[in-house]
C-alpha positions in Angstrom: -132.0 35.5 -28.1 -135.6 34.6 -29.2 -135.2 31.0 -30.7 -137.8 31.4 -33.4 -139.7 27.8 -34.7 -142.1 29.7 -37.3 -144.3 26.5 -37.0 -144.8 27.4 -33.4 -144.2 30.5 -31.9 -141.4 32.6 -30.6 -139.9 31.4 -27.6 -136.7 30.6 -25.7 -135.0 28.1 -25.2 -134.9 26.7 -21.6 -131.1 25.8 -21.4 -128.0 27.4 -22.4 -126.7 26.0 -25.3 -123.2 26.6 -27.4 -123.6 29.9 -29.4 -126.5 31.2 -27.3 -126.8 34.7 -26.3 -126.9 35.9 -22.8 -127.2 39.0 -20.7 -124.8 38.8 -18.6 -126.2 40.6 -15.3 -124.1 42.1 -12.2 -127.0 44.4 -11.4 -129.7 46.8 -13.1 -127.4 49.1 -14.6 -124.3 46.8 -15.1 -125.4 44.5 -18.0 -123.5 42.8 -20.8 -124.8 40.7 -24.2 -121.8 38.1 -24.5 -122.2 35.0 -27.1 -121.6 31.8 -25.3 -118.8 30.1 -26.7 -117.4 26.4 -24.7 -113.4 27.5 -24.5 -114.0 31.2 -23.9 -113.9 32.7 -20.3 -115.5 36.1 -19.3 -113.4 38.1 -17.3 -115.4 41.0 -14.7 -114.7 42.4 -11.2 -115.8 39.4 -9.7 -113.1 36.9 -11.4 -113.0 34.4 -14.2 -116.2 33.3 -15.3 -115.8 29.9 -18.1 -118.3 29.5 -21.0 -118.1 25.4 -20.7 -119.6 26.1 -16.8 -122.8 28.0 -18.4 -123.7 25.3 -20.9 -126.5 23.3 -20.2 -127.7 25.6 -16.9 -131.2 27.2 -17.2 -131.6 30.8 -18.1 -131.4 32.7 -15.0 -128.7 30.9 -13.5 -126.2 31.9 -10.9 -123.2 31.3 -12.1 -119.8 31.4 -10.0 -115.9 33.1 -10.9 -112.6 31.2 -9.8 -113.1 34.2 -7.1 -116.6 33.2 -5.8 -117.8 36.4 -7.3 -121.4 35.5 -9.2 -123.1 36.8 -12.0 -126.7 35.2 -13.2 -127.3 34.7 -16.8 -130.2 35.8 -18.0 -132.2 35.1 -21.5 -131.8 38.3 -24.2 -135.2 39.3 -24.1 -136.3 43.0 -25.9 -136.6 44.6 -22.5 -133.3 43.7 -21.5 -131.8 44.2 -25.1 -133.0 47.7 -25.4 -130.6 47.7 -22.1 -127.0 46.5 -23.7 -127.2 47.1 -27.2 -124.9 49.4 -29.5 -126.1 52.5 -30.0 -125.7 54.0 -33.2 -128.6 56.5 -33.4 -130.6 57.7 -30.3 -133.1 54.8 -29.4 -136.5 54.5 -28.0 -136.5 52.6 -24.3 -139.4 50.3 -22.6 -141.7 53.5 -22.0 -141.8 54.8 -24.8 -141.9 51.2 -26.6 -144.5 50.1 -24.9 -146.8 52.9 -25.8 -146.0 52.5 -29.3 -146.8 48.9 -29.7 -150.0 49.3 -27.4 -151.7 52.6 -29.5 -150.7 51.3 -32.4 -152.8 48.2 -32.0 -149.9 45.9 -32.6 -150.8 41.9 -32.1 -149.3 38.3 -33.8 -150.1 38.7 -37.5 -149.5 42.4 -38.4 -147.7 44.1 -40.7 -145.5 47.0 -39.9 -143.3 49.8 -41.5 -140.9 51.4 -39.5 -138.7 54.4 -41.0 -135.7 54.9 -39.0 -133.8 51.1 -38.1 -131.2 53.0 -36.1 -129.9 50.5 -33.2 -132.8 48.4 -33.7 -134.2 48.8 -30.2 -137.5 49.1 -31.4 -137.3 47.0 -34.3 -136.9 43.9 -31.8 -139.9 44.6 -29.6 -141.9 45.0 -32.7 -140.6 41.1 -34.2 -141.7 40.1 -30.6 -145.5 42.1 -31.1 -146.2 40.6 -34.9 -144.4 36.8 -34.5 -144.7 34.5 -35.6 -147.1 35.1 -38.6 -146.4 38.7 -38.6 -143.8 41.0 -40.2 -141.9 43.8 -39.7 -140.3 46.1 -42.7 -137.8 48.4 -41.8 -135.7 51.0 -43.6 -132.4 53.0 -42.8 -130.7 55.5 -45.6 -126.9 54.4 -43.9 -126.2 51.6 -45.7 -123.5 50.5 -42.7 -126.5 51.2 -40.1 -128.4 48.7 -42.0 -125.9 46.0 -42.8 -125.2 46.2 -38.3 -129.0 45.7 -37.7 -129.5 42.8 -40.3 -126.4 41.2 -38.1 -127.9 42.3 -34.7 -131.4 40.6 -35.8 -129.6 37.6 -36.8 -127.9 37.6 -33.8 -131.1 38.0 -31.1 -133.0 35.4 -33.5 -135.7 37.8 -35.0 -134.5 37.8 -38.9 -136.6 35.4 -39.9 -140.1 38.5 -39.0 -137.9 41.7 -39.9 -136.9 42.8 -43.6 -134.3 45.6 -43.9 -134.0 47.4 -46.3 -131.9 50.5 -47.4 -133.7 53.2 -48.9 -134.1 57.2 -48.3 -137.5 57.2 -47.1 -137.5 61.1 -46.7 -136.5 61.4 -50.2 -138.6 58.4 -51.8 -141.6 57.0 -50.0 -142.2 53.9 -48.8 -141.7 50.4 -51.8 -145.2 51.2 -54.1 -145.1 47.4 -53.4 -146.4 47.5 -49.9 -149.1 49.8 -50.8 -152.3 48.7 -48.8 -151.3 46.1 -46.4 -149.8 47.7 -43.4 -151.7 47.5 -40.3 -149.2 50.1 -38.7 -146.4 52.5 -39.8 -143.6 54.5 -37.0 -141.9 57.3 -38.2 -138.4 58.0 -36.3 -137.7 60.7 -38.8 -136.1 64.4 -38.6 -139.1 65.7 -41.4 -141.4 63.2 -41.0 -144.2 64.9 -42.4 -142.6 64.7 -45.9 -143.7 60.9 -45.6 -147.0 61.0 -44.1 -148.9 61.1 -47.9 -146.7 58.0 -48.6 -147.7 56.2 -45.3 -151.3 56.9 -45.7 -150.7 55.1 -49.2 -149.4 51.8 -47.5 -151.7 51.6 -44.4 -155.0 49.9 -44.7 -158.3 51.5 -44.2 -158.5 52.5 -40.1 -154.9 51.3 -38.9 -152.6 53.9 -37.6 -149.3 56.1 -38.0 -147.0 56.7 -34.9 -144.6 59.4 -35.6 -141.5 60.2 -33.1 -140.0 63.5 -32.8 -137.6 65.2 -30.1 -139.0 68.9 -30.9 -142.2 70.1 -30.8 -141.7 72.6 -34.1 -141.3 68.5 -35.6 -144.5 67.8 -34.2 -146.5 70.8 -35.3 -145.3 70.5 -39.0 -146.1 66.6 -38.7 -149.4 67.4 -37.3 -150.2 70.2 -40.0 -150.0 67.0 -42.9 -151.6 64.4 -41.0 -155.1 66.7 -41.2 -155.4 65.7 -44.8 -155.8 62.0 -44.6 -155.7 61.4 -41.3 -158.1 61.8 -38.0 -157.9 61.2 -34.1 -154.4 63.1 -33.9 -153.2 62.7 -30.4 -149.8 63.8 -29.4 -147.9 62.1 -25.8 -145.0 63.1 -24.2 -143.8 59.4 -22.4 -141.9 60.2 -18.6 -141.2 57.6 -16.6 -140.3 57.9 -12.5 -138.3 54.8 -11.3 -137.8 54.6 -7.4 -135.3 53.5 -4.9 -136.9 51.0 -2.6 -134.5 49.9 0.4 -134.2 49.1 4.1 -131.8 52.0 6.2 -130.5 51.4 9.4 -131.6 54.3 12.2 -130.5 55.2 15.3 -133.2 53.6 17.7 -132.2 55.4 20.8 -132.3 58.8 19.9 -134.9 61.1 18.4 -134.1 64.0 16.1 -133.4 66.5 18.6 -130.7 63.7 19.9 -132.2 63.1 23.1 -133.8 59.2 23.6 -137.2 58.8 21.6 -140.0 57.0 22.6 -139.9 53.9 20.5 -140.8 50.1 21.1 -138.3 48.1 22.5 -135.3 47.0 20.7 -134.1 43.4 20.1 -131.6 42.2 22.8 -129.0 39.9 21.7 -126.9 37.6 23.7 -123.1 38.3 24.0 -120.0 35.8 24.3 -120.2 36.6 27.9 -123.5 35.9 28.4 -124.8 39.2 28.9 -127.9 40.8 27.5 -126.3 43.8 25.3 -129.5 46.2 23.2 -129.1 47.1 19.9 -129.0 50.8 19.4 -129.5 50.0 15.6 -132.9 49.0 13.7 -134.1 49.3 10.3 -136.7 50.8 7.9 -138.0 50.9 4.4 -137.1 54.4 2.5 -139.0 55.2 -0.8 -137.9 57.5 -3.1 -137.5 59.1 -6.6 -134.3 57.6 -8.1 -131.5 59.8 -9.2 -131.2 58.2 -12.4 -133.9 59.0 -14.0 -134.7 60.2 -17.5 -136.6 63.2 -18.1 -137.5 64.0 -21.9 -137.2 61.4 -24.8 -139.3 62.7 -27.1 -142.9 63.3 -28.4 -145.2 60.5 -30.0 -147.7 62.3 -32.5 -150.2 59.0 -33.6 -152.9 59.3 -35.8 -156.1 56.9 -37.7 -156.1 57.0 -41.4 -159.3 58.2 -42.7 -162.1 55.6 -44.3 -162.5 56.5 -47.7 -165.9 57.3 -48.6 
């Protein structure tokens, strides 16, 4: 996914190679991750697709079946990621994500904790935010959640900026080892305000604490801790309102009471025979809300550690 040169920078690689990830698009919602392999074929709808035909084209490629159906290959970014992965726990998408990384002041060269691993979907974005001199610690009580994300990372090229690690954060507190040098800490936690004392441990002096929770009784308990060592305690409910935009066909001779409307001429178009024959069709562009869209994710509670005085 994110061919990572930690002399340079992350980045991707312009052409499709052998053993490359790609997304696999048909359209917005129809999305598959599929590792390019030259011998294997990908079989959709649209026909026969062959790995050896992919190798060498650019990312964003249209790419033809044995049926002339088309699919266009596209590079595994986070965005796009958060879209077709496995999903094992509940996961944050790009809204939410977004916020997170921009409040929590995330840029190249930080340091983050993040309780909860999960599916990884935010874990990703984060490698992306702190590479390629940054790094991201993560922790997940399943071992088998774990072992899937260190595969996953591995996979879409970010192990090399994310540490996971098993432990019961709830139970234990963040590794004593990391005390002082996070720049940022995201709680995806059911009581997370049994680990706020242990985040303020690890943060440095000013940086900030994102906390994720579905209920609000979460985020009053969470709240109720953070007063202790923490200040500017701000709490966001994320909904994003996606819309349809697309061009309708009308009838152009008739109004909405069905009798002719006064409307600018139509197109004529020429028939076999010669004649002039009018269009009784035209088009326009509709706007609105899409059907798909998701209401409630959760709450993000964030707050600034205190400066000692």
């Amino acid at each position: 996914m994110l061919a990572l040169d930690t002399s340079k920078k992350l980045s991707f690689n312009k052409l499709i190679a052998d053993g490359d990830l790609v997304i696999v698009y048909e359209k917005h919602d129809t999305m598959k991750a599929v590792n390019v392999c030259e011998g294997s074929i990908f079989q959709n709808r649209f026909g026969v697709f062959k790995h050896s035909d992919w190798i060498g084209k650019p990312f964003g490629s249209k790419v033809y079946s044995n049926k002339s159906g088309y699919v266009y290959l596209l590079a595994p970014s986070p965005e796009l990621w958060t879209l077709v992965l496995s999903h094992r726990t509940q996961i944050l998408y790009i809204a939410d994500i977004s916020f997170v990384i921009m409040y929590l002041e995330i840029v190249p060269g930080c340091l983050v904790l993040e309780s909860g691993t999960g599916s990884g979907s935010l874990t990703t974005s984060l490698a992306r935010a702190v590479a390629p001199t940054g790094h991201v610690y993560t922790f997940d009580f399943h071992e088998q959640r774990a072992a899937s994300a260190r595969e996953e990372f591995e996979r879409t090229g970010v192990s090399s900026v994310v540490t996971v690690g098993v432990r019961d954060i709830q139970g234990k507190g963040f590794p004593d080892e990391l005390c002082g040098m996070a720049d940022a800490v995201f709680l995806d936690l059911p009581q997370p305000w049994l680990v706020i004392a242990s985040a303020a441990k690890m943060l440095k002096p000013d940086a900030t604490l994102c906390s994720f929770s579905p209920c609000i009784e979460q985020v009053q308990r969470s709240c109720e801790a953070l007063r202790t060592n923490f200040t500017d305690i701000r709490t966001f409910e994320v909904l994003l309102r996606t819309y349809e935009v697309r061009e309708v066909k009308k009838d152009s001779m008739r109004g909405h009471g069905g009798s002719p409307s006064q409307q600018p001429p139509c197109k004529r178009r020429q028939t076999s025979e010669g004649s002039n024959k009018q269009e009784s069709m035209s088009s326009t562009i509709m706007a609105r809300p899409s059907a798909e869209a998701r209401g409630h994710t959760g709450y993000l509670t964030f707050a600034r550690l205190k400066c000692s005085t």
